[in-house]
Structures are given as C-alpha cells and as structure tokens.
C-alpha positions as CSV (number, residue, x, y, z in Angstrom):
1,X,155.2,136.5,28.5
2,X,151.6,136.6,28.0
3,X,151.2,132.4,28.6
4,X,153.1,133.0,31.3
5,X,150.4,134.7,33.2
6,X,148.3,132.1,35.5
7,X,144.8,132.6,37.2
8,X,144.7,133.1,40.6
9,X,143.7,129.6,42.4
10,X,139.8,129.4,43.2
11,X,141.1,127.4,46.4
12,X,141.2,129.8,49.6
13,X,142.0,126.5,52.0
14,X,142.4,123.1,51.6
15,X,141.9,121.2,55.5
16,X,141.8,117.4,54.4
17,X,138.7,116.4,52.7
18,X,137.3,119.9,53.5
19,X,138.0,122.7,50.6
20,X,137.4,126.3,51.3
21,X,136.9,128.2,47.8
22,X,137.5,131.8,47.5
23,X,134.1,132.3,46.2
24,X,132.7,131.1,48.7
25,X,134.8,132.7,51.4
26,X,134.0,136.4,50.2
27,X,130.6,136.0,50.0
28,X,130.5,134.9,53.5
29,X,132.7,137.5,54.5
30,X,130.2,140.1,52.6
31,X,127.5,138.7,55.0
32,X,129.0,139.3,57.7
33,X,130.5,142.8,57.6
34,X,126.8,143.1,56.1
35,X,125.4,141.8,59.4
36,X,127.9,143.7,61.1
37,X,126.3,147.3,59.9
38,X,123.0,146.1,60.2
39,X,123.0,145.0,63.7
40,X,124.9,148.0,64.6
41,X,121.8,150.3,63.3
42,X,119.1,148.3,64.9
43,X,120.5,148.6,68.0
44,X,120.3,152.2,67.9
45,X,117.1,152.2,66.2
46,X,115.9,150.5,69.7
47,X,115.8,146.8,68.4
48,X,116.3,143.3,70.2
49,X,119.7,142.2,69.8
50,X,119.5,139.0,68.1
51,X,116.8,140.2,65.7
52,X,118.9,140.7,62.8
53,X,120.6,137.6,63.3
54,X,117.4,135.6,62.6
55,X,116.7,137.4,59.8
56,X,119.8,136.2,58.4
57,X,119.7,133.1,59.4
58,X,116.2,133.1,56.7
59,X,117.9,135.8,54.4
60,X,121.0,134.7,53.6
61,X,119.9,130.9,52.5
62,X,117.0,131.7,50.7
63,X,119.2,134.8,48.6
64,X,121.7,132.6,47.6
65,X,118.9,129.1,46.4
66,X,117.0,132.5,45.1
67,X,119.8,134.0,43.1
68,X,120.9,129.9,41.7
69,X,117.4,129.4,40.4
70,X,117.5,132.9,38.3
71,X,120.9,131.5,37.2
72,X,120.3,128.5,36.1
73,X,116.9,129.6,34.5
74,X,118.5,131.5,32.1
75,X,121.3,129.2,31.4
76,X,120.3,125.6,31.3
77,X,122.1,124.7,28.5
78,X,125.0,125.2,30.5
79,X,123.7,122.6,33.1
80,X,121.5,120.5,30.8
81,X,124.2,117.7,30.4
82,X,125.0,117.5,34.2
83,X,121.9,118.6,36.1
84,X,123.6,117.7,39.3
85,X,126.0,120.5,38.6
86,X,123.5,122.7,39.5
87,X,124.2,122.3,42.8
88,X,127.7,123.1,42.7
89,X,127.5,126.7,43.4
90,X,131.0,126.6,44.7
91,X,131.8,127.2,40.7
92,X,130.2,130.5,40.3
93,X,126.6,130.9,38.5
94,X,124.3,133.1,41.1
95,X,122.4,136.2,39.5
96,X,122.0,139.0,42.2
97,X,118.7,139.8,40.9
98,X,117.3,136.3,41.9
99,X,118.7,137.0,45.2
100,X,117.6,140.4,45.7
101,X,113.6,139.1,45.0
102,X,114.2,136.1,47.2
103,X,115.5,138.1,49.9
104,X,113.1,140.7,49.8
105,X,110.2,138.3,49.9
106,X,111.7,136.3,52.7
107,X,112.3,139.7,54.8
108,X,108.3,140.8,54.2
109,X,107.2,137.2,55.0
110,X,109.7,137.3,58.4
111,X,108.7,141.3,59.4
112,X,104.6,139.9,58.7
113,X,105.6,137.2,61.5
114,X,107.5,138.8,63.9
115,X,105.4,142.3,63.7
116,X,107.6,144.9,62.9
117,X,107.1,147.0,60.4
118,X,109.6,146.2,56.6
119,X,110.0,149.3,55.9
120,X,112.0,150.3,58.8
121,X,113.7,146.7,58.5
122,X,114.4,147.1,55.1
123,X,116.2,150.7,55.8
124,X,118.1,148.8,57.7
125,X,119.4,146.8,55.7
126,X,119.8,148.2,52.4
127,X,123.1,149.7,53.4
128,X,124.2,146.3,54.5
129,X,123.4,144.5,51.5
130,X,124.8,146.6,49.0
131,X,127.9,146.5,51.3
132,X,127.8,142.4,50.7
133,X,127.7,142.6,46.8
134,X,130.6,144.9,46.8
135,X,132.6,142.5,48.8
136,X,130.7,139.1,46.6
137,X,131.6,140.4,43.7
138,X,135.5,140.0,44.5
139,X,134.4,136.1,44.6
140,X,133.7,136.8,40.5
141,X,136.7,138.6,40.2
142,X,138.7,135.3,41.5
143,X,136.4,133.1,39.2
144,X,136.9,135.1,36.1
145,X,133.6,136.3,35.9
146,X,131.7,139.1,35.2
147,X,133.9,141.0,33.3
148,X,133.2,143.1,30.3
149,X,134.5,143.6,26.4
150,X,138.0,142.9,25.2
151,X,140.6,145.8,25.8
152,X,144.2,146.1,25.6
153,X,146.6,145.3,28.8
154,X,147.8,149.5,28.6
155,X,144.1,150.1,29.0
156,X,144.1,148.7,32.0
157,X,147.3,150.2,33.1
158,X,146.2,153.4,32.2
159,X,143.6,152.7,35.3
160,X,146.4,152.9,37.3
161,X,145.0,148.9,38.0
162,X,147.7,146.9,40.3
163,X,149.8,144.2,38.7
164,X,147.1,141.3,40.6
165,X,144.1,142.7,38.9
166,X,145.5,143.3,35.4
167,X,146.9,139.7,35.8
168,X,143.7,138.2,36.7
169,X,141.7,140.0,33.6
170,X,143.7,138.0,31.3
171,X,140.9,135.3,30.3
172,X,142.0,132.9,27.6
173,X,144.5,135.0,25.7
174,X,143.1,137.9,25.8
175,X,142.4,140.8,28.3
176,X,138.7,142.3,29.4
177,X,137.4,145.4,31.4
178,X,137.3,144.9,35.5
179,X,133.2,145.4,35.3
180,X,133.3,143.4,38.3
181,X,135.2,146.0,39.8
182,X,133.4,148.7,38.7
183,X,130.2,147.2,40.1
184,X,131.9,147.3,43.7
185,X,132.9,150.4,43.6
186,X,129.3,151.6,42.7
187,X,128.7,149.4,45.7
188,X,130.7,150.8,48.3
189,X,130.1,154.9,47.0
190,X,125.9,153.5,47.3
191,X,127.0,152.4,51.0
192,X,128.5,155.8,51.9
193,X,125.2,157.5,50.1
194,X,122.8,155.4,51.8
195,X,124.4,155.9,55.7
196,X,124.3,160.0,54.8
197,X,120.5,159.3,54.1
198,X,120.2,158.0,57.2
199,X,120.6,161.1,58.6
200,X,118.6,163.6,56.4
201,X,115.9,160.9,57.9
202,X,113.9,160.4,55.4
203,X,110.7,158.6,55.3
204,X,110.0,155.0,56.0
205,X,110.8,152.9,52.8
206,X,113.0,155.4,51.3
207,X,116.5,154.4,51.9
208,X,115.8,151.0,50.9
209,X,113.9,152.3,47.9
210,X,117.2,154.7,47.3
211,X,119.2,151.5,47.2
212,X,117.0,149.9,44.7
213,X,117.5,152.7,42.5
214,X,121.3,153.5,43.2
215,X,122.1,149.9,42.5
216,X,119.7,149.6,39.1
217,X,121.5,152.6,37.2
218,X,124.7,151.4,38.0
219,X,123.7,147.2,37.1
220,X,121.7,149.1,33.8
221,X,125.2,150.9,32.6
222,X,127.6,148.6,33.5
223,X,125.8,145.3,32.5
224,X,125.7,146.8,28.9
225,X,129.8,146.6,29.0
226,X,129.3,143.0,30.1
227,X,129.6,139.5,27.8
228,X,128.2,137.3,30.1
229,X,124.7,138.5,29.8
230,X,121.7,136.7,31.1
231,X,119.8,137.2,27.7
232,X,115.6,137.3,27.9
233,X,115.0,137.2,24.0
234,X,118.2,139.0,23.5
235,X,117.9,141.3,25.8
236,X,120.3,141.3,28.9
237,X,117.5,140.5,31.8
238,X,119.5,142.7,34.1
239,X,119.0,145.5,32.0
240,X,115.3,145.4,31.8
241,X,115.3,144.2,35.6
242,X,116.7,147.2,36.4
243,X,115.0,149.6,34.2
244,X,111.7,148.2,36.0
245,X,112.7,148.6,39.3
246,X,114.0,151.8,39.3
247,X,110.6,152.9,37.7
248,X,108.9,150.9,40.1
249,X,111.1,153.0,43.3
250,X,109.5,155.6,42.0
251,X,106.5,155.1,41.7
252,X,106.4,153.4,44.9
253,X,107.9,156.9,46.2
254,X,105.6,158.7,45.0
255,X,102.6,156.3,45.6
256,X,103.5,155.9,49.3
257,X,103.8,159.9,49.9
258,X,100.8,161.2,47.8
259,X,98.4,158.4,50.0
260,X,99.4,159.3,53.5
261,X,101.2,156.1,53.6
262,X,104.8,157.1,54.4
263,X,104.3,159.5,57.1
264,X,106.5,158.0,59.2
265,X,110.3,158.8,59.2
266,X,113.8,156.6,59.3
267,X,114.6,157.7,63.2
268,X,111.0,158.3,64.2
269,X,109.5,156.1,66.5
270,X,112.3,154.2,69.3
271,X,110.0,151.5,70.2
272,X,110.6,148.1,68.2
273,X,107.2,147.1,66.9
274,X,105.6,149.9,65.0
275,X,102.8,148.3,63.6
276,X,102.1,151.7,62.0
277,X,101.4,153.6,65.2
278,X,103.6,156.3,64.1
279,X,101.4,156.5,60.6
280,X,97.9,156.5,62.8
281,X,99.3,159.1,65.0
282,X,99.8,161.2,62.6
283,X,96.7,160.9,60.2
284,X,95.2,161.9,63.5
285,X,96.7,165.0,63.7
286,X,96.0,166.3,60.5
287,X,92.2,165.3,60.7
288,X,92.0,167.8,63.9
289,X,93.1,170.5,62.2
C-alpha cells in the first residue's frame, strides 16, 4: 500500500514546448493576491494607482535572484557538478531570507527615488508579503520540500490532515511533519495580526517591523523541526537570521521612538510624499511648548 502512494506531479500545465510548474504557479499567484492587498491599502492611504505596481515590477525579480543566491550560497555542493542548474529555479532551492534582504533593499533604494517615505511603504506591504509566503510555500509542499522530522502516517491523521496532504508527506518511504504547512499557517494568522494593527495605527515603521518579528519566531521554532537546514557552521542560518532580526525590530523600535524619529503614525498624513513633513511638524510642536 505504502509504494502505492505517488507524488503529486510538479507539472501544473503543459501547452507545447511551454511547461507551467506548480512551483512556479503558486508563487506567482502569492504575488499577486500580495499585490492585490497592497494596492488596495495604498489607495486608501491616498497613493497613485500604479505605484505599487512598479514597485513590484523591481520587487518581485530582485526577491526571487535574491533569495537563489542565499540558496545556492549555502548549498553549492548541490550545484557544483552542474553550475548551470543554478538557474533552474523551476526545481525548488530559493531561501526566503535572501529574498526578504533583497527586497527590502530594493524597496529603500525605489522609496529614495521616487520620494516617499519606506516606512509608510513598507507598512504597506508587510501584510502583503507575508500573505505571498503563505501561499509560496504550497509550491514546497508540491516539491517535497521543507518538511520536518520523520513521524508516523496516524500522526498525521491525528491532525485531522486530508488524505492529499498525508499522501504528499510520504518522501522516500517514509513519512515527515507538514512544517511547510505550519509555516503558512503562521503566515496567514501574521496576515490577520498585521491588518488589526493597521488600525490601532501605530507608528510609521511598526507594522512592517511587527512582521519582521511575527515571521522570525515562527521561522526560529519551526526551522528547528526542519531537515533541510541551511547550515552556517552547523547552525541552521535561519535560526540565527531570525534570532537577529527580531532583536534588531526591537531595537529599531525602540531606537526610532526614544529619538523623536517615529512620530508619525500608520494613517497620519493623506498626502503621497511625506518626506517627513509629518515628523517636522510635530518636533515643532513640542519645541513651543
């Protein structure tokens, strides 16, 4: 019964010469109900229509070369052999983290040109992009990857799993925990807790910051049930990644707030460019008094 079970296919489509893999497919489809959110929000938030768009357009390319290169960094041995292979992301073999410090660069570099403040760019999106890895993560799911330590088929019964799932975690003779659906879970509960702190408006900075941090402690606990680690002198680099960012959030946090540099909050200021009139404006204030 047991060798009975096959994979599901990593083929979505095949039009002629053209193949569409499912990896591929959710990953795009993660973008765009990303995009989706996002745009929806800097609408309201009193910004031009196709702005989010174009930051895509940069975001979205330079993630995915971003989150390859920390990939293939820390395993080359698997591409040593056949460095063209590298290229064939279509496989599976991107590390979120690489993508996550590509992206971020690319939005400060694209907010510097197009004078508009990050932060409020970055609150923006954080809800957006932890909405994408819940849905990318599906991609692993069809590849058989990114699951976790050997476990017995009731085990995952007993997660009241359905029959595709439990199927699909059987991985050369054996089965193994669903981390990759634990992840999106984390994901999608991070999505709902981000879009509430829309609305307690916080400061400038701090929803993205809150998705750093949401996102870190659930990588840092569920990475450790992982056998697939990205290993930095033994040590799972996602681990330590996220360890250091969530440290860094808050320092940031606190930083930004005890230096009169976060003064400005989520739905203040309507008009598109802020160029940190909002933060002036206030300083001015208090000096008065």
């Amino acid at each position: 019964m047991l060798l009975s079970i096959q994979p599901m296919d990593p083929v979505f489509l095949e039009l002629g010469p053209l193949t569409i893999q499912w990896y591929g497919l959710l990953i795009g489809l993660g973008a765009l109900f990303g995009y989706l959110l996002a745009n929806h929000e800097a609408k309201k938030r009193g910004l031009p229509d196709d702005l989010i768009a174009d930051l895509l357009l940069w975001m979205l390319p330079m993630g995915i070369i971003g989150a390859r290169i920390y990939y293939v960094i820390f395993r080359w041995e698997q591409f040593a052999d056949n460095p063209v292979s590298v290229f064939f992301i279509w496989e599976g073999g991107i590390a979120i983290h690489g993508g996550l410090i590509a992206g971020t660069i690319t939005g400060l570099v694209f907010a510097k040109k197009k004078g508009y403040s990050f932060w409020k760019l970055a609150d923006i999106a954080g809800p957006s992009v932890l909405l994408a890895q819940a849905i990318g993560r599906w991609g692993n799911f069809v590849n058989q990857e990114v699951y976790g330590h050997e476990v017995s088929r009731q085990f995952l019964e007993n997660l009241f799993l359905p029959e595709f799932i439990i199927n699909q975690m059987f991985i050369n003779g054996a089965y193994y925990q669903p981390t990759f659906l634990y992840e999106s879970i984390w994901n999608l509960l991070g999505v709902a807790f981000l879009l509430y702190l829309r609305k307690v408006n916080l400061r400038q900075g701090e929803i993205f910051m809150s998705y750093v941090i949401w996102y870190s402690v659930g990588r840092f606990i569920i990475e450790y049930m992982r056998t697939d680690q990205l290993l930095f002198f033994g040590i799972p680099t996602a681990m330590l990644l996220s360890a250091a960012l969530i440290i860094g959030a808050l320092a940031l946090i606190y930083y930004r707030r005890k230096n009169g540099l976060a003064e400005a909050r989520y739905l203040d200021d309507p008009s598109p460019k802020s160029k940190g009139k909002s933060n002036k404006g206030t300083t001015k204030k208090k000096s008065k008094k």
